[in-house]
C-alpha positions as CSV (number, residue, x, y, z in Angstrom):
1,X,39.7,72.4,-87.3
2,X,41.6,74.9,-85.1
3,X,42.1,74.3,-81.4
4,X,40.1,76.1,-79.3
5,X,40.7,77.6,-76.0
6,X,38.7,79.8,-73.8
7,X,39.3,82.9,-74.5
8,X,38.1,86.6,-72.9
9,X,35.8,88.2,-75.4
10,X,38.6,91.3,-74.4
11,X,41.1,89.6,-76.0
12,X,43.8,91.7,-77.6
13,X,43.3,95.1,-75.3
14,X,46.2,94.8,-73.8
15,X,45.8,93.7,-69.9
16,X,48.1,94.6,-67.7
17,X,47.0,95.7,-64.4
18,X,44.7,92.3,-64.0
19,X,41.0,94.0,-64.8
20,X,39.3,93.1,-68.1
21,X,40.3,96.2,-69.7
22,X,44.1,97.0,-68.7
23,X,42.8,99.8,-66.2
24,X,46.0,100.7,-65.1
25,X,44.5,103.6,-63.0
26,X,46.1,103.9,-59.7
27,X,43.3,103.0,-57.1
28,X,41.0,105.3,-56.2
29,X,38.9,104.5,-53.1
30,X,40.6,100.6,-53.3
31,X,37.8,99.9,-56.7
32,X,39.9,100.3,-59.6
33,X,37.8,97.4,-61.5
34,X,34.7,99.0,-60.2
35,X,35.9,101.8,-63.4
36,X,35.3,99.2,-65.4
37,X,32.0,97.8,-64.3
38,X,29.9,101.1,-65.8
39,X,31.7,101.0,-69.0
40,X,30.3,97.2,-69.6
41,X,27.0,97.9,-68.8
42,X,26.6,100.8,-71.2
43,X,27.4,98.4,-74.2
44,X,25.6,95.6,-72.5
45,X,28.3,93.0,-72.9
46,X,29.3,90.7,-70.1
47,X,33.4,90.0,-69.4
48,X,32.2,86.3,-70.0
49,X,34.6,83.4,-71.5
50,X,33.6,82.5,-75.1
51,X,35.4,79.9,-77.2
52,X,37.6,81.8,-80.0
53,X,40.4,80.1,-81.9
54,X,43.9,80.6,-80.8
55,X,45.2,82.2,-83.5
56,X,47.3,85.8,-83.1
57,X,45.3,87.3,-86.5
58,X,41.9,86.4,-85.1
59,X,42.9,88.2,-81.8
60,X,44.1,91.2,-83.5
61,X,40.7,91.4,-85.8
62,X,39.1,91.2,-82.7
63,X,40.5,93.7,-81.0
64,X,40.1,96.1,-84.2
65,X,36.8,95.6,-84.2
66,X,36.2,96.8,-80.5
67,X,38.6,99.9,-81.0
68,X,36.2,100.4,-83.8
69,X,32.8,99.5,-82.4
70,X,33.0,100.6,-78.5
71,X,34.0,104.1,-78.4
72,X,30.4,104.1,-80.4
73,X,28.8,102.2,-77.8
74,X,30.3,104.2,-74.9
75,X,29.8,107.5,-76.4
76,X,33.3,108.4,-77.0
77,X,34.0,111.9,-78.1
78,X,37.2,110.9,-79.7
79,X,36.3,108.0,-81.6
80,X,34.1,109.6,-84.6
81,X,33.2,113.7,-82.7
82,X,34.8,115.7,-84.8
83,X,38.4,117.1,-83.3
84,X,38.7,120.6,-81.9
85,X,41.4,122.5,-83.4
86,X,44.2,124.3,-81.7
87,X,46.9,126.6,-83.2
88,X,49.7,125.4,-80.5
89,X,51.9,127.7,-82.0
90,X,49.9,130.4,-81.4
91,X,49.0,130.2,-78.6
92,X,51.6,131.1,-75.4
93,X,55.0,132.0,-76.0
94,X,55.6,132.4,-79.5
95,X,58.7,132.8,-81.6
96,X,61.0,135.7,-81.3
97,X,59.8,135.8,-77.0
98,X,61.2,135.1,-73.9
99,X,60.4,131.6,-72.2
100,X,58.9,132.2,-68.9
101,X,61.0,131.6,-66.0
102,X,58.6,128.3,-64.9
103,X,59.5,125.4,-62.4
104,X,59.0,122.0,-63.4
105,X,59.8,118.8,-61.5
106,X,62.4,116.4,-61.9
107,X,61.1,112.8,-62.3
108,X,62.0,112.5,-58.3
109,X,59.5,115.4,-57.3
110,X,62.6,118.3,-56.4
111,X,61.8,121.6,-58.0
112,X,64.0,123.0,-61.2
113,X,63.8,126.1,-63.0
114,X,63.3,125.8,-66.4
115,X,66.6,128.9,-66.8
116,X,69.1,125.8,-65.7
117,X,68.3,124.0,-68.8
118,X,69.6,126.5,-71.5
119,X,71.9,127.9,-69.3
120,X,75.1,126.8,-70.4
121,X,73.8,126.1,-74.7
122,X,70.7,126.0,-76.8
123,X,68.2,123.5,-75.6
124,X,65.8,121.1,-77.1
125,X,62.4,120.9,-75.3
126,X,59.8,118.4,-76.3
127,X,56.2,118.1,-74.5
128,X,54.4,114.9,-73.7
129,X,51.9,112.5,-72.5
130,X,51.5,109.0,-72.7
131,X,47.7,108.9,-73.7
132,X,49.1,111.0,-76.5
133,X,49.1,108.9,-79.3
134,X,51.2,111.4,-81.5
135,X,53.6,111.8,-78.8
136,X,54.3,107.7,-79.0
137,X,54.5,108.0,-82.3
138,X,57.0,110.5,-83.1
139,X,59.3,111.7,-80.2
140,X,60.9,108.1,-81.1
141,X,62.1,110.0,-84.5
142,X,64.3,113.1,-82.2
143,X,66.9,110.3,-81.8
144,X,68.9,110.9,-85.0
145,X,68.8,115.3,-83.5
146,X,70.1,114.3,-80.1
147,X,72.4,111.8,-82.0
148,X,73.9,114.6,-84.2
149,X,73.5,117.7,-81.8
150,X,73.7,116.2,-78.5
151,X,77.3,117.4,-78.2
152,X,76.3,121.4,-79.2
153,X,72.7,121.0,-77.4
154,X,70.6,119.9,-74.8
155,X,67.3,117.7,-75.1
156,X,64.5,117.4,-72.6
157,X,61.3,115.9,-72.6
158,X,58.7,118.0,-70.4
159,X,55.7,115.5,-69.2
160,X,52.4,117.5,-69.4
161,X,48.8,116.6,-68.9
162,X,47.2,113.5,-70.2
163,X,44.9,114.7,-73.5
164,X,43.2,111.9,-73.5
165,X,42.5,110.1,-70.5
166,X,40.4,106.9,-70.1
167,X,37.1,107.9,-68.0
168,X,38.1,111.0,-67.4
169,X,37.6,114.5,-69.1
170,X,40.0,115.8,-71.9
171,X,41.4,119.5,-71.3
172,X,40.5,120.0,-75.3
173,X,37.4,119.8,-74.5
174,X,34.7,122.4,-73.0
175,X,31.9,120.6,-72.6
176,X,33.8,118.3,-70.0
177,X,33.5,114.9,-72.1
178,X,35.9,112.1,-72.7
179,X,38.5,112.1,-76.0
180,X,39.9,108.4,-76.3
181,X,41.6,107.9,-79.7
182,X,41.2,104.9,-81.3
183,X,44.4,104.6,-81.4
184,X,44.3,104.5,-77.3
185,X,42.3,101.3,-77.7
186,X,44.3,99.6,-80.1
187,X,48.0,99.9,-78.5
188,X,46.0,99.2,-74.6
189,X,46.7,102.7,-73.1
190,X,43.9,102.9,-70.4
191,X,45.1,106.1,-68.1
192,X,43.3,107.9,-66.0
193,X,44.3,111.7,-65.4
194,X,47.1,111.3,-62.7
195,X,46.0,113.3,-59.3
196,X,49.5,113.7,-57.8
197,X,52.9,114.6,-59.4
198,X,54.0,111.0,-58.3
199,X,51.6,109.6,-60.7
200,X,52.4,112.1,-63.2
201,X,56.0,111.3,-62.8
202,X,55.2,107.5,-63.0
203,X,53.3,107.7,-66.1
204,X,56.4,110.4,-67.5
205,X,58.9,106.8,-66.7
206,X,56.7,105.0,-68.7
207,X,56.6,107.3,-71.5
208,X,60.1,107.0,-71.6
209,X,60.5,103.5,-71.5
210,X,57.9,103.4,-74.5
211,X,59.8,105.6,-76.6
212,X,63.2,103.9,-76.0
213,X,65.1,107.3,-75.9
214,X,66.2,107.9,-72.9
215,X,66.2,111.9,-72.6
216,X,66.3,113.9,-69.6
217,X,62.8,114.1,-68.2
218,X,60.9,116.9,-66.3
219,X,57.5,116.8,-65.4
220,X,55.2,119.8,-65.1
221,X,53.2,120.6,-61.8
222,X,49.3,119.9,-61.1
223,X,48.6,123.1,-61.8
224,X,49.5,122.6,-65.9
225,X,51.3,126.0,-65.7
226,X,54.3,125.8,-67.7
227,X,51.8,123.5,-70.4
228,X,49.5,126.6,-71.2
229,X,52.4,128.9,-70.5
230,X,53.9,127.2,-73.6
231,X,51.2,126.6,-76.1
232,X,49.3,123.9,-74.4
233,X,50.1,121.2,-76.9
234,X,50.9,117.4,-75.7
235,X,53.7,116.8,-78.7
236,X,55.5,120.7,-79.4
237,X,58.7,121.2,-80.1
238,X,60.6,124.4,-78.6
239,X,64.2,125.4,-79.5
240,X,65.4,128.2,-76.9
241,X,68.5,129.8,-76.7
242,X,69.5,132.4,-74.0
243,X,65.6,131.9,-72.6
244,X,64.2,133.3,-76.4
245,X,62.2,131.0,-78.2
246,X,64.1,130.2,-81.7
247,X,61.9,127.8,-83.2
248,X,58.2,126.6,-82.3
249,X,56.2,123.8,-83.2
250,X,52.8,123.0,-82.3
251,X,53.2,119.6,-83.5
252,X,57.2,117.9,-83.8
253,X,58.6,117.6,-87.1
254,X,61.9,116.1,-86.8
255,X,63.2,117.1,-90.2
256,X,62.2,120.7,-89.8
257,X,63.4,120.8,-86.1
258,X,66.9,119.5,-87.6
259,X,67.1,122.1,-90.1
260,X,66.1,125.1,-87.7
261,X,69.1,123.7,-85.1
262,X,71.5,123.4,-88.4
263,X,70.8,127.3,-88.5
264,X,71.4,128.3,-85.6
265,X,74.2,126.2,-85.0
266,X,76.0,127.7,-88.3
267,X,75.9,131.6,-86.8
């Protein structure tokens, strides 16, 4: 018979900021595990003890089963809604135009035009969020690019809005509801939209730190600007040369984004 140990019945949701869920929103009015208390309620479970076996595949199932079943329970507009659809690469600058002028932030808050970054060779310039689940899955993959190219090119990673935010509206949505990817549940990424460009700038650190590349980071201002100006997507891919847009993607595909720098590399 296998030991047992008392165990939260949140067990395997990652916890890191010490609530029950791993709300790692920064406080807001000194009650960041009052958050929490609503989201209980509506699925009528209690953060109680129960006794569970100690065993890491049992945890695991478990915590499948509540990214499965509680975005139901909640109401969760990204766990079974159907998705809105966005042509990112239709939308703001497009191939063949000029990259606005914009200013973006350095991860230390001082101001930077976006001109200084392609002004001396091309440049790579990757969007993202860390409650973008495609984001943490691929900008990992634009190591081998900056590994090749880094010499001819420059790579930066611009930190835009959170898509999905925990408890808080998604700005893909019109009707003002949440969007939390299952996927959000299962790797424990509880983030609230970020209020200032210090949190922004924190959550852009921890991005990085995710990812394990470390690329120059710049971090877009409260105002989204240079995010719409671009296509509004949390995980394109721009190559610009001379401030024209080369090659856009609304979503990063490594292979294809190597292929389209091999071109213009070769004239």
């Amino acid at each position: 018979m296998p030991n047992l140990q008392k165990t939260s019945i949140y067990a395997g949701i990652r916890a890191e900021c010490g609530c029950a869920l791993g709300h790692q929103t920064p406080l807001r009015d000194g009650a960041v595990n009052q958050a929490c208390v609503p989201w209980s309620e509506k699925i009528g479970l209690e953060p109680a003890s129960m006794a569970l076996p100690v065993d890491r595949f049992a945890v695991l199932r478990r915590a499948a089963l509540l990214s499965l079943v509680l975005p139901l329970a909640m109401g969760a507009a990204g766990a079974l809604a159907e998705r809105p659809k966005h042509d990112f690469e239709a939308q703001g600058v497009r191939e063949g135009e000029r990259v606005p002028d914009l200013t973006v932030y350095t991860a230390n808050g001082a101001p930077l035009r976006l001109s200084q970054l392609w002004a001396d060779r091309p440049l790579l310039l990757l969007t993202g969020s860390v409650t973008c689940h495609v984001s943490r899955r691929e900008l990992p993959r634009a190591e081998p690019i900056v590994a090749r190219f880094g010499d001819r090119i420059s790579a930066a990673l611009l930190y835009v809005i959170e898509p999905h935010p925990w408890d808080d509206p998604s700005p893909y949505l019109v009707d003002g509801r949440e969007w939390f990817p299952v996927a959000n549940w299962i790797d424990g990424v509880f983030r609230r939209q970020p209020l200032t460009l210090d949190e922004r700038a924190g959550y852009a650190e921890e991005l990085i730190a995710h990812i394990g590349l470390p690329l120059p980071t710049l971090v877009d201002g409260m105002d989204n600007r240079a995010w719409r100006m671009l296509g509004g997507g949390a995980n394109m891919a721009l190559l610009i040369r001379d401030g024209m847009v080369v090659e856009k993607q609304g979503w990063f595909e490594p292979e294809a984004m190597q292929r389209a720098i091999e071109r213009l590399l070769s004239h």
